[in-house]
C-alpha positions in Angstrom: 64.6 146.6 145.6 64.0 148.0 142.0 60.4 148.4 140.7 59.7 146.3 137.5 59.1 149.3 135.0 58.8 147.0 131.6 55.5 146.4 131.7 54.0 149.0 133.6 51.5 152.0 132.4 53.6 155.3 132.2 50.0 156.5 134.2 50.7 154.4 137.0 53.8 155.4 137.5 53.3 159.4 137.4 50.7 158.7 139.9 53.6 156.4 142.3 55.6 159.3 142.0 53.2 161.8 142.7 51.9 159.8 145.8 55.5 159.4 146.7 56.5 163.5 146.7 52.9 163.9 148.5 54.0 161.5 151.2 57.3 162.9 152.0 56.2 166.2 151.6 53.6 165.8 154.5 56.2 163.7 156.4 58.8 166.6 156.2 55.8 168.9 157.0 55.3 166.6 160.2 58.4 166.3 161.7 59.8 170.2 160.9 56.5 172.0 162.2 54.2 169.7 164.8 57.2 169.3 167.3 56.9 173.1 167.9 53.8 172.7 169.3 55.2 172.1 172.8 55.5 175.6 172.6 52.2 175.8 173.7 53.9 174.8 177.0 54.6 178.2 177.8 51.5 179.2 179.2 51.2 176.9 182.0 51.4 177.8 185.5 52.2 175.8 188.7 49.6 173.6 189.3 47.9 173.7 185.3 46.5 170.0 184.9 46.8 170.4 181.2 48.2 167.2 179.2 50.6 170.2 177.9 51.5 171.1 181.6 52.9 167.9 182.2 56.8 166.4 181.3 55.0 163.2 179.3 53.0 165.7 177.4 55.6 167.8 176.1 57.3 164.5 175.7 54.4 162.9 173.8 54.6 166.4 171.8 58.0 166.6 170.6 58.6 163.0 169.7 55.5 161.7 168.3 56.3 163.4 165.2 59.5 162.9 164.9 58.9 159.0 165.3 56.4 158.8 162.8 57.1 160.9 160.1 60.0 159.0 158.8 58.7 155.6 159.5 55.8 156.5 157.7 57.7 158.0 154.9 59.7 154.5 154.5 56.6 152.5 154.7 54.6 154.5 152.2 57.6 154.3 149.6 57.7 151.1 150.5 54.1 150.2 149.4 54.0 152.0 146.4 57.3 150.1 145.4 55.9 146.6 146.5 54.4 144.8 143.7 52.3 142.3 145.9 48.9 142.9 146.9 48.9 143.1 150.6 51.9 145.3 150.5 50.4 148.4 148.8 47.8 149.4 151.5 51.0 150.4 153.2 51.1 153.6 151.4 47.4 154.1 152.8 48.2 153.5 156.6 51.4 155.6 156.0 49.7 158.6 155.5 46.6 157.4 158.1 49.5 157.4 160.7 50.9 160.9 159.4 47.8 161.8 160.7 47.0 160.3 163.6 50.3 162.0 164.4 48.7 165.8 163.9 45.6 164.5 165.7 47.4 163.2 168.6 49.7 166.4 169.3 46.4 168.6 168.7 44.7 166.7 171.0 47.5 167.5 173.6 48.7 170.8 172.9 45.2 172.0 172.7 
């Protein structure tokens, strides 16, 4: 799918571009770094009730990330390609995802 670049204002598309290096740059950022945060397993002991303590935790932990930050990334490009309406507030729930994702394993790892 190629994006239509005859007509369009050479503004808009430095602006797709930069929302398009800002979104896989935070993706990246999500799925290298907030899977070590199971790490913060290591100070459990038997018994710790934690949501870090327990095996769907850690699991919760490690892939959460690693799930979202790439379908995130391909949604976002996605909506900033798309040249229908609907289609562009994907960019915005891209990036509302790539942080839910941060939010989610903080909540856990806590």
């Amino acid at each position: 799918m190629a994006m239509n670049t005859t007509n369009v204002d050479p503004t808009t598309l430095v602006l797709k571009y930069l929302g398009g290096v800002a979104l896989w740059v935070f993706a990246a950022f999500t799925f290298l770094l907030l899977p070590l945060n199971v790490m913060a397993s290591d100070g459990c002991f038997d018994g710790d009730t934690r949501a870090i303590c327990t095996v769907a935790g850690q699991n919760a932990v490690a892939y959460v990330p690693m799930v979202t930050a790439p379908l995130a990334g391909v949604l976002g490009t996605y909506g900033l390609a798309a040249e229908r309406g609907r289609a562009r507030g994907l960019y915005a729930v891209a990036m509302g995802a790539l942080v839910a994702a941060w939010v989610v394993v903080s909540a856990i790892a806590g």
